[in-house]
N, C-alpha and C positions, 0 to 999 in steps of 0.2 A: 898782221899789221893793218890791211885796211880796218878792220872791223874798228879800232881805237879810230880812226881817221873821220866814219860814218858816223862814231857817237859824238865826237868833238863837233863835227858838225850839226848833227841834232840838237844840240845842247843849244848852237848858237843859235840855230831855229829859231827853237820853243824861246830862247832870253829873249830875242828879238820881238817875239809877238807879244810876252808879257810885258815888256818896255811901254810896246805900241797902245795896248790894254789899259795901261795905267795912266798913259800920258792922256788918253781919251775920258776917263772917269773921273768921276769929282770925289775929290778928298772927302772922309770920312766927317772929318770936323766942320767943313761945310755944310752937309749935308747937317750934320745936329744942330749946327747951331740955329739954319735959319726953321728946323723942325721946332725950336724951343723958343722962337719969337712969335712966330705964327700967333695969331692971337685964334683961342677954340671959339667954336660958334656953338651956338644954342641952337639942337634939333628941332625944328618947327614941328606945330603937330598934323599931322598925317590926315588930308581930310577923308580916305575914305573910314578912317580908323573913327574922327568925332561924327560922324553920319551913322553908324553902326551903334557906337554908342548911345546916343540920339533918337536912335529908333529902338534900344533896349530897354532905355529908360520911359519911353512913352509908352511901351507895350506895357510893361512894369505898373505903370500909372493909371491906364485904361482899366487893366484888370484889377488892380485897387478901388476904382471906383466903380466897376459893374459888381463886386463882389459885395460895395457893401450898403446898396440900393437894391440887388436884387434878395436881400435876404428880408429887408424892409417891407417890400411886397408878398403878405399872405394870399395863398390862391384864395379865391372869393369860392363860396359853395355854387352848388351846378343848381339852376333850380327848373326842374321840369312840370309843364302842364301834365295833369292827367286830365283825359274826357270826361265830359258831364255824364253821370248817371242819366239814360232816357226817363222818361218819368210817363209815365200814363195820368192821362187827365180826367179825371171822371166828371168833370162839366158835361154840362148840355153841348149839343152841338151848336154853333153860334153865339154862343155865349163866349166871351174873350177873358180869357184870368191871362195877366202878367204876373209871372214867378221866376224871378232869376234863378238862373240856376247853379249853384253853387260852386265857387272855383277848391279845387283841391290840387295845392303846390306839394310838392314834394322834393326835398333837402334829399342830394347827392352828394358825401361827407366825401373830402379830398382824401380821406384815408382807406375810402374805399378804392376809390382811383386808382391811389396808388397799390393796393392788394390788386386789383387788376392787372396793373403795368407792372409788377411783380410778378404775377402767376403767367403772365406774358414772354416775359423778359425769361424767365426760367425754361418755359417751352421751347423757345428759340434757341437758349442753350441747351439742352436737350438732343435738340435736334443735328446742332452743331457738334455735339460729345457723338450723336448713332451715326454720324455719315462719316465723320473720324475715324472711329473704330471698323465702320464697314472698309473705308481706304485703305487700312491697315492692315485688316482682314483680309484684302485681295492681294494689297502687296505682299503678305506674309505668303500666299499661297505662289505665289509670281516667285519668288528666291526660290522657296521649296522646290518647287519643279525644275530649275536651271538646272541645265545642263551643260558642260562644258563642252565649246566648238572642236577643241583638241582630243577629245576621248577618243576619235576610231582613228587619230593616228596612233596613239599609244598602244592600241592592237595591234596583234602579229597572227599570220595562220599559226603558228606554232605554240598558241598559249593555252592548247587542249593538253599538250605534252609540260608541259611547265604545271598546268593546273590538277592531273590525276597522278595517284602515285601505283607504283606496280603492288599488286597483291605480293604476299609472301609466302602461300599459300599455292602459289602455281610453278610449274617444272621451271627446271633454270635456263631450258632452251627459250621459255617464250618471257624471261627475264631480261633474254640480253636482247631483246627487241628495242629497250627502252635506252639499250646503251648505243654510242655513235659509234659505226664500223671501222674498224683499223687497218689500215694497210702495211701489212709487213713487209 
């Protein structure tokens, strides 16, 4: 009998606080309705968002206009002095000849440059392929040789008798050597 007594009264508990629960909250239909007057607002935009843009679009522009002014400019040829030839004079001595002496320019083709800074550029990768493969080479030798820290607990003195088997070929007194003694 108590037990009906204690749920009558739990009942009236829990109605009591859903009561209290509801009398505190706002009707559902309030709550939509003043959700559905609300006038929406228009999301402004985001100034770190037109900053980024801003600076996408200028970077965008910059390189637009270095790409198509530096293609405009052909490298100019290299032009090197070479040294006058000396010249022996066969005047008198004191006698004064003015003979200029003849300049010879010499054209440096930008195509050779660049076969240079080619055969450059190549070297250096090269270089960078043999110190790669040397790295490789050592680390390959580096794994090779590990050894695991746990190998000598995996040992036991007892793994020379695990490891040999008995000849079959020997008397059967020095067979039962290999067997473990029994006690009867």
């Amino acid at each position: 009998m108590e037990s009906g007594w204690e749920e009558k009264k739990l009942k009236a508990l829990f109605s009591e606080l859903k009561a209290a629960d509801e009398s505190g909250a706002p009707g559902f239909a309030t709550v939509w309705n003043r959700a559905q007057l609300r006038p929406r607002r228009l999301r402004g935009l985001n100034p770190a968002f037109v900053a980024a843009t801003a600076l996408i679009v200028f970077a965008l522009v910059s390189l637009a206009v270095w790409s198509k002014y530096s293609q405009r400019t052909q490298p100019q040829p290299i032009q090197a002095l070479a040294p006058a030839p000396t010249r022996i004079n066969s005047a008198p001595v004191g006698v004064a000849t003015y003979s200029p002496a003849p300049k010879v320019i010499q054209t440096v083709k930008p195509r050779a440059n660049r076969e240079l800074l080619a055969k450059k550029l190549a070297a250096r990768h090269d270089a960078k392929l043999l110190a790669a493969n040397r790295r490789l080479t050592q680390d390959a030798k580096t794994i090779a040789s590990w050894q695991s820290p746990t190998t000598a607990l995996l040992n036991s003195p007892s793994d020379e008798i695990f490891n040999s088997l008995p000849q079959l070929n020997k008397s059967s007194s020095d067979l039962k050597s290999f067997l473990p003694a029994r006690s009867n």
